[in-house]
SELUMLO-186961 format. One record per residue (C-alpha): residue number from 1; z negated, y, x negated; residue in three letters. Coordinates in nm, 2 decimals, padded with zeros to 4 digits. Last residue first. Layout:
N
+-----+--------+--------+--------+------+
!  nr !      Z !      Y !      X ! rest !
+-----+--------+--------+--------+------+
! NUM !      Z !      Y !      X !  ALA !
...
+-----+--------+--------+--------+------+
END
This chain:
155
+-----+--------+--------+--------+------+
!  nr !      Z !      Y !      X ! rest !
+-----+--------+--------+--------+------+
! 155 !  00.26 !  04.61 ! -00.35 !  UNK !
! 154 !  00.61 !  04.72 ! -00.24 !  UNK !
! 153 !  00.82 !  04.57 ! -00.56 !  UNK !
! 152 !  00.62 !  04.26 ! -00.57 !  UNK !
! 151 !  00.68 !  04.20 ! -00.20 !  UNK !
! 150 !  01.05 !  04.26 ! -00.20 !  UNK !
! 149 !  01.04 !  04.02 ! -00.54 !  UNK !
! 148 !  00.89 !  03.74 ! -00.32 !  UNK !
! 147 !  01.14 !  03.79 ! -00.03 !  UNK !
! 146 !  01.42 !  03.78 ! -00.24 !  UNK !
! 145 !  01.31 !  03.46 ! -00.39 !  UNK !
! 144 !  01.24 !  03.31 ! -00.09 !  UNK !
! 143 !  01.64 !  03.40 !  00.01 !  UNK !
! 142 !  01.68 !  03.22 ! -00.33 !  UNK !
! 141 !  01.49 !  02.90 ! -00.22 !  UNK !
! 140 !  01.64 !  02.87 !  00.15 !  UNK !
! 139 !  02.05 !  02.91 ! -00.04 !  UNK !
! 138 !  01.94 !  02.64 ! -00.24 !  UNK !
! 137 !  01.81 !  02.44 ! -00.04 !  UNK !
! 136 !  02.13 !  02.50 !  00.21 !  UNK !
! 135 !  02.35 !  02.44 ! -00.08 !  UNK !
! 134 !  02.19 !  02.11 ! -00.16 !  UNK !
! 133 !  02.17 !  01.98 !  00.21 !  UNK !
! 132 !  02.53 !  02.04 !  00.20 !  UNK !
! 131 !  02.62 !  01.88 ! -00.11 !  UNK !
! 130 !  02.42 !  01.59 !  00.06 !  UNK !
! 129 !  02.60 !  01.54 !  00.33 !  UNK !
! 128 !  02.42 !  01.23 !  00.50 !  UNK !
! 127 !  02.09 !  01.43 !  00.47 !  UNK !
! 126 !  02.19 !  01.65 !  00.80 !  UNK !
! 125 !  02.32 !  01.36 !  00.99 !  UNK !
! 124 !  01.96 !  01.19 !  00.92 !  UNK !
! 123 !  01.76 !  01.45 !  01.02 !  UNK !
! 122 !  01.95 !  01.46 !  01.36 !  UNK !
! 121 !  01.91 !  01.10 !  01.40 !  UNK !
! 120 !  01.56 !  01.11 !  01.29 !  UNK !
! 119 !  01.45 !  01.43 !  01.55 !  UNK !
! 118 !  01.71 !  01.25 !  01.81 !  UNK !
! 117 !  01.45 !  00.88 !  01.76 !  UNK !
! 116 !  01.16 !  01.12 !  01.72 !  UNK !
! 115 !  01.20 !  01.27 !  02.07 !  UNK !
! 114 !  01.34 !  00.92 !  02.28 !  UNK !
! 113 !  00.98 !  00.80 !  02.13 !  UNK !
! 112 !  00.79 !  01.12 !  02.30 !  UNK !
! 111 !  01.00 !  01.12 !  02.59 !  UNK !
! 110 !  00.83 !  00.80 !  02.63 !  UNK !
! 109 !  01.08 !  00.45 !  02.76 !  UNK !
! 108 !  01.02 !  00.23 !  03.12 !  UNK !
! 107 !  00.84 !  00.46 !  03.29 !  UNK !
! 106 !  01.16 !  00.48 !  03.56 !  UNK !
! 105 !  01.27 !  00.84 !  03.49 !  UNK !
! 104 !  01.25 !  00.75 !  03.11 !  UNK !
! 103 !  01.48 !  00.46 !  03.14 !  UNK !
! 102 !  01.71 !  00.70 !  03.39 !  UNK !
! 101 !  01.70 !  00.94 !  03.08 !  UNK !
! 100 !  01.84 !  00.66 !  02.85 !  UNK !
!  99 !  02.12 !  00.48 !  03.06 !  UNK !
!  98 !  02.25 !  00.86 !  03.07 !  UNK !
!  97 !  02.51 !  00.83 !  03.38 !  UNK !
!  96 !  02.51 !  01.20 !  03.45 !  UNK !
!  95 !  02.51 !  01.44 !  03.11 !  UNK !
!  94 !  02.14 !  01.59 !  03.10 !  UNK !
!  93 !  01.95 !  01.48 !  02.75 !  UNK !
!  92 !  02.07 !  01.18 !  02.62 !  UNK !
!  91 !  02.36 !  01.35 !  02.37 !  UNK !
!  90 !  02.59 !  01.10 !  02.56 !  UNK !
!  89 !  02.90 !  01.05 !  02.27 !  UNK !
!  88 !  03.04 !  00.72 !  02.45 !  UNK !
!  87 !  02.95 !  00.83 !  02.85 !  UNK !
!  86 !  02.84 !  00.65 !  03.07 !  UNK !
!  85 !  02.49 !  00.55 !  02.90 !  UNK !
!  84 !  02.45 !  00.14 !  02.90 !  UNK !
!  83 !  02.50 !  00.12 !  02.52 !  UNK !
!  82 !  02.23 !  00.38 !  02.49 !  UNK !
!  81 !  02.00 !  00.16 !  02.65 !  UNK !
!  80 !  02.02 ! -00.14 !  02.33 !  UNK !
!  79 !  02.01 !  00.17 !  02.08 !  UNK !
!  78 !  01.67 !  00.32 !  02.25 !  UNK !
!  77 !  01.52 ! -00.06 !  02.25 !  UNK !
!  76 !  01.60 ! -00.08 !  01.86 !  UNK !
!  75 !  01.42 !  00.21 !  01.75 !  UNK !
!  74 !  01.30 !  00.09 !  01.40 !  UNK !
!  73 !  01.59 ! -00.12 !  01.36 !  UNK !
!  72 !  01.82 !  00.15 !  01.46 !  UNK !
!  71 !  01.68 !  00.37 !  01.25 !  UNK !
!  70 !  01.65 !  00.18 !  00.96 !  UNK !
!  69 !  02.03 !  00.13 !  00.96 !  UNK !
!  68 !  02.13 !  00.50 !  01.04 !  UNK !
!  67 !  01.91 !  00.62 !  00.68 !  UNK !
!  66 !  02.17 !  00.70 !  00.49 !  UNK !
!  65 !  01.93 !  00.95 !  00.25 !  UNK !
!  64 !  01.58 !  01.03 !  00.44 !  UNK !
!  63 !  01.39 !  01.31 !  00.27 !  UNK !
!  62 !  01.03 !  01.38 !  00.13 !  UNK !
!  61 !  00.91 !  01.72 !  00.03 !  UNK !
!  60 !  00.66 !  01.86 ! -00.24 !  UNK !
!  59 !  00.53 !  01.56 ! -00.32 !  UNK !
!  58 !  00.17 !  01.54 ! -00.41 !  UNK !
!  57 !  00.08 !  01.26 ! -00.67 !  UNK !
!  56 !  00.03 !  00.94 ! -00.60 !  UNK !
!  55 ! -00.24 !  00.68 ! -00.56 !  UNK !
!  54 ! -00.09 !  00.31 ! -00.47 !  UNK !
!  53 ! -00.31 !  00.05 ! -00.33 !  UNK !
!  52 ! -00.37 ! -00.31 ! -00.36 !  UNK !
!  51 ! -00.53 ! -00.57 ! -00.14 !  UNK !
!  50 ! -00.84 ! -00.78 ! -00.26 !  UNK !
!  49 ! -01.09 ! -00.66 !  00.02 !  UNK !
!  48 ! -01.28 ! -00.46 ! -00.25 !  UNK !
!  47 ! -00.95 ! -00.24 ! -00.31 !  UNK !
!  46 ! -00.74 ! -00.33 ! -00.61 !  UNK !
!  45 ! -00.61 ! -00.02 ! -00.80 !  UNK !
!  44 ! -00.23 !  00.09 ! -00.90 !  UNK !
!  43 ! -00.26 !  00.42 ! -01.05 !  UNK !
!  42 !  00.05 !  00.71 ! -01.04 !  UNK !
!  41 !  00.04 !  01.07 ! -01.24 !  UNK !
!  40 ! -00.06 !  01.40 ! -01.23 !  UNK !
!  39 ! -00.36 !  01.39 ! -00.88 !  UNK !
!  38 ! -00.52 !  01.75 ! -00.90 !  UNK !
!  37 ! -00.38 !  01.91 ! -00.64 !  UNK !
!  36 ! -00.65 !  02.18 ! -00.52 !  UNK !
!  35 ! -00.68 !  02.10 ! -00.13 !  UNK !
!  34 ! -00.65 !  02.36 !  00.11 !  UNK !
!  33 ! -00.98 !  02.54 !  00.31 !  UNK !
!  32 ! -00.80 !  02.85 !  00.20 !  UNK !
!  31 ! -01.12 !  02.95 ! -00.03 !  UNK !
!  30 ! -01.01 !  02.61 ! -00.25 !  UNK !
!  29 ! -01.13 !  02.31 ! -00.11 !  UNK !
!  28 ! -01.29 !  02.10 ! -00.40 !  UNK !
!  27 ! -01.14 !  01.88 ! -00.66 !  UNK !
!  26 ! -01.07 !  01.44 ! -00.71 !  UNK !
!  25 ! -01.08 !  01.28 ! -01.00 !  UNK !
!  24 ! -01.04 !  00.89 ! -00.88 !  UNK !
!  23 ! -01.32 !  00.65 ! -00.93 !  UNK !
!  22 ! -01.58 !  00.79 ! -00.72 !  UNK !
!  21 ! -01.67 !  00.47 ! -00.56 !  UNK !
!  20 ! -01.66 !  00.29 ! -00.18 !  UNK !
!  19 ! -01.28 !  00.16 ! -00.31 !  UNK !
!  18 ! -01.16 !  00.32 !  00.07 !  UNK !
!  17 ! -01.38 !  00.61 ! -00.02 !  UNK !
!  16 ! -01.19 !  00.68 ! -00.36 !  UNK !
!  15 ! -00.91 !  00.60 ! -00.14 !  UNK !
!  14 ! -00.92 !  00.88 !  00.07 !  UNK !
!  13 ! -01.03 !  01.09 ! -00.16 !  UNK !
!  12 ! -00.72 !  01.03 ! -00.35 !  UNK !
!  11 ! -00.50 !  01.10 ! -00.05 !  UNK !
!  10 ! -00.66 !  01.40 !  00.06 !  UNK !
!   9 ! -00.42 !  01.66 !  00.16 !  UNK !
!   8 ! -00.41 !  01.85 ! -00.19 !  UNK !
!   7 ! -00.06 !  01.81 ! -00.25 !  UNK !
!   6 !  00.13 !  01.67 !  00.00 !  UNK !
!   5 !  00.18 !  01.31 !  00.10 !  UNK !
!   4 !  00.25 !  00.97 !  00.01 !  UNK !
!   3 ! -00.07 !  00.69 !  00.01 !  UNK !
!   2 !  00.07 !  00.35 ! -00.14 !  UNK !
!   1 !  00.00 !  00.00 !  00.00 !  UNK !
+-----+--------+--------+--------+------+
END
Protein backbone atom coordinates (compact mmCIF):
# COMPACT_ATOMS: atom_id res chain seq x y z
CA UNK A 1 0.00 0.00 0.00
CA UNK A 2 1.40 3.50 -0.69
CA UNK A 3 -0.08 6.93 0.72
CA UNK A 4 -0.06 9.72 -2.50
CA UNK A 5 -1.04 13.08 -1.83
CA UNK A 6 0.00 16.65 -1.30
CA UNK A 7 2.46 18.15 0.57
CA UNK A 8 1.91 18.50 4.08
CA UNK A 9 -1.61 16.56 4.16
CA UNK A 10 -0.60 13.95 6.55
CA UNK A 11 0.51 10.96 4.96
CA UNK A 12 3.51 10.28 7.16
CA UNK A 13 1.61 10.90 10.33
CA UNK A 14 -0.66 8.81 9.20
CA UNK A 15 1.43 6.00 9.12
CA UNK A 16 3.63 6.76 11.94
CA UNK A 17 0.16 6.10 13.77
CA UNK A 18 -0.68 3.23 11.63
CA UNK A 19 3.05 1.60 12.80
CA UNK A 20 1.81 2.95 16.57
CA UNK A 21 5.59 4.66 16.66
CA UNK A 22 7.21 7.94 15.81
CA UNK A 23 9.29 6.51 13.19
CA UNK A 24 8.84 8.88 10.39
CA UNK A 25 10.01 12.79 10.83
CA UNK A 26 7.07 14.40 10.75
CA UNK A 27 6.55 18.82 11.45
CA UNK A 28 4.01 20.95 12.94
CA UNK A 29 1.13 23.08 11.28
CA UNK A 30 2.54 26.06 10.08
CA UNK A 31 0.27 29.50 11.16
CA UNK A 32 -1.95 28.53 7.96
CA UNK A 33 -3.06 25.43 9.80
CA UNK A 34 -1.06 23.64 6.46
CA UNK A 35 1.25 20.97 6.80
CA UNK A 36 5.24 21.78 6.46
CA UNK A 37 6.38 19.07 3.76
CA UNK A 38 8.99 17.47 5.25
CA UNK A 39 8.85 13.88 3.57
CA UNK A 40 12.30 14.01 0.59
CA UNK A 41 12.41 10.70 -0.40
CA UNK A 42 10.41 7.11 -0.50
CA UNK A 43 10.52 4.17 2.64
CA UNK A 44 8.98 0.89 2.35
CA UNK A 45 7.98 -0.17 6.10
CA UNK A 46 6.09 -3.31 7.44
CA UNK A 47 3.11 -2.41 9.50
CA UNK A 48 2.54 -4.57 12.77
CA UNK A 49 -0.23 -6.62 10.88
CA UNK A 50 2.60 -7.76 8.45
CA UNK A 51 1.42 -5.74 5.33
CA UNK A 52 3.55 -3.05 3.71
CA UNK A 53 3.33 0.54 3.07
CA UNK A 54 4.73 3.05 0.91
CA UNK A 55 5.56 6.85 2.44
CA UNK A 56 5.99 9.40 -0.34
CA UNK A 57 6.75 12.58 -0.80
CA UNK A 58 4.11 15.43 -1.70
CA UNK A 59 3.15 15.64 -5.31
CA UNK A 60 2.39 18.57 -6.63
CA UNK A 61 -0.33 17.25 -9.12
CA UNK A 62 -1.32 13.83 -10.30
CA UNK A 63 -2.65 13.13 -13.87
CA UNK A 64 -4.41 10.31 -15.85
CA UNK A 65 -2.51 9.48 -19.26
CA UNK A 66 -4.85 7.02 -21.66
CA UNK A 67 -6.85 6.19 -19.06
CA UNK A 68 -10.36 4.95 -21.32
CA UNK A 69 -9.63 1.29 -20.26
CA UNK A 70 -9.57 1.78 -16.53
CA UNK A 71 -12.47 3.73 -16.79
CA UNK A 72 -14.57 1.49 -18.19
CA UNK A 73 -13.62 -1.19 -15.93
CA UNK A 74 -14.05 0.93 -13.03
CA UNK A 75 -17.48 2.10 -14.23
CA UNK A 76 -18.60 -0.78 -16.01
CA UNK A 77 -22.48 -0.63 -15.21
CA UNK A 78 -22.52 3.16 -16.73
CA UNK A 79 -20.79 1.69 -20.13
CA UNK A 80 -23.34 -1.35 -20.24
CA UNK A 81 -26.51 1.63 -19.97
CA UNK A 82 -24.85 3.76 -22.26
CA UNK A 83 -25.19 1.20 -24.98
CA UNK A 84 -29.00 1.42 -24.47
CA UNK A 85 -29.03 5.55 -24.95
CA UNK A 86 -30.71 6.46 -28.43
CA UNK A 87 -28.52 8.30 -29.49
CA UNK A 88 -24.46 7.17 -30.37
CA UNK A 89 -22.72 10.53 -29.02
CA UNK A 90 -25.56 11.00 -25.85
CA UNK A 91 -23.67 13.46 -23.55
CA UNK A 92 -26.23 11.81 -20.72
CA UNK A 93 -27.47 14.83 -19.53
CA UNK A 94 -30.95 15.88 -21.40
CA UNK A 95 -31.05 14.36 -25.09
CA UNK A 96 -34.50 12.00 -25.11
CA UNK A 97 -33.82 8.35 -25.10
CA UNK A 98 -30.71 8.57 -22.51
CA UNK A 99 -30.61 4.76 -21.19
CA UNK A 100 -28.46 6.60 -18.44
CA UNK A 101 -30.80 9.39 -17.02
CA UNK A 102 -33.93 6.99 -17.05
CA UNK A 103 -31.42 4.56 -14.77
CA UNK A 104 -31.08 7.52 -12.52
CA UNK A 105 -34.93 8.43 -12.73
CA UNK A 106 -35.56 4.84 -11.59
CA UNK A 107 -32.95 4.59 -8.44
CA UNK A 108 -31.18 2.33 -10.23
CA UNK A 109 -27.58 4.46 -10.83
CA UNK A 110 -26.27 7.97 -8.26
CA UNK A 111 -25.88 11.20 -10.00
CA UNK A 112 -22.97 11.19 -7.91
CA UNK A 113 -21.28 7.97 -9.75
CA UNK A 114 -22.83 9.23 -13.35
CA UNK A 115 -20.71 12.74 -11.99
CA UNK A 116 -17.22 11.20 -11.60
CA UNK A 117 -17.64 8.85 -14.54
CA UNK A 118 -18.05 12.45 -17.09
CA UNK A 119 -15.46 14.30 -14.46
CA UNK A 120 -12.88 11.12 -15.63
CA UNK A 121 -14.01 11.02 -19.13
CA UNK A 122 -13.62 14.57 -19.46
CA UNK A 123 -10.22 14.51 -17.64
CA UNK A 124 -9.16 11.88 -19.56
CA UNK A 125 -9.90 13.58 -23.18
CA UNK A 126 -7.99 16.50 -21.94
CA UNK A 127 -4.66 14.32 -20.91
CA UNK A 128 -5.02 12.30 -24.20
CA UNK A 129 -3.29 15.44 -26.03
CA UNK A 130 -0.56 15.94 -24.15
CA UNK A 131 1.15 18.77 -26.21
CA UNK A 132 -1.99 20.42 -25.33
CA UNK A 133 -2.06 19.80 -21.74
CA UNK A 134 1.62 21.09 -21.93
CA UNK A 135 0.83 24.41 -23.46
CA UNK A 136 -2.14 25.00 -21.25
CA UNK A 137 0.36 24.41 -18.14
CA UNK A 138 2.44 26.37 -19.37
CA UNK A 139 0.42 29.08 -20.54
CA UNK A 140 -1.45 28.68 -16.38
CA UNK A 141 2.24 29.02 -14.95
CA UNK A 142 3.32 32.21 -16.80
CA UNK A 143 -0.07 33.95 -16.35
CA UNK A 144 0.88 33.13 -12.35
CA UNK A 145 3.91 34.63 -13.09
CA UNK A 146 2.42 37.82 -14.21
CA UNK A 147 0.34 37.94 -11.37
CA UNK A 148 3.24 37.42 -8.85
CA UNK A 149 5.44 40.24 -10.43
CA UNK A 150 2.04 42.61 -10.48
CA UNK A 151 2.00 41.97 -6.85
CA UNK A 152 5.72 42.61 -6.21
CA UNK A 153 5.58 45.68 -8.23
CA UNK A 154 2.41 47.17 -6.06
CA UNK A 155 3.48 46.08 -2.63
Amino acid sequence: MAFLGSSGVGKSTLINRLLGDNKIKTQGLRNDDKGRHTTTGRELMELPNKAFVIDTPGMRELGMWDSEEGIEVAFPEIEELKAGCRFSDCSHTNEPGCAIRRAIRNGELSEDRLASYLRLKRENEYMANGSSYLQAKKLKFKEISKINKHSKMKG
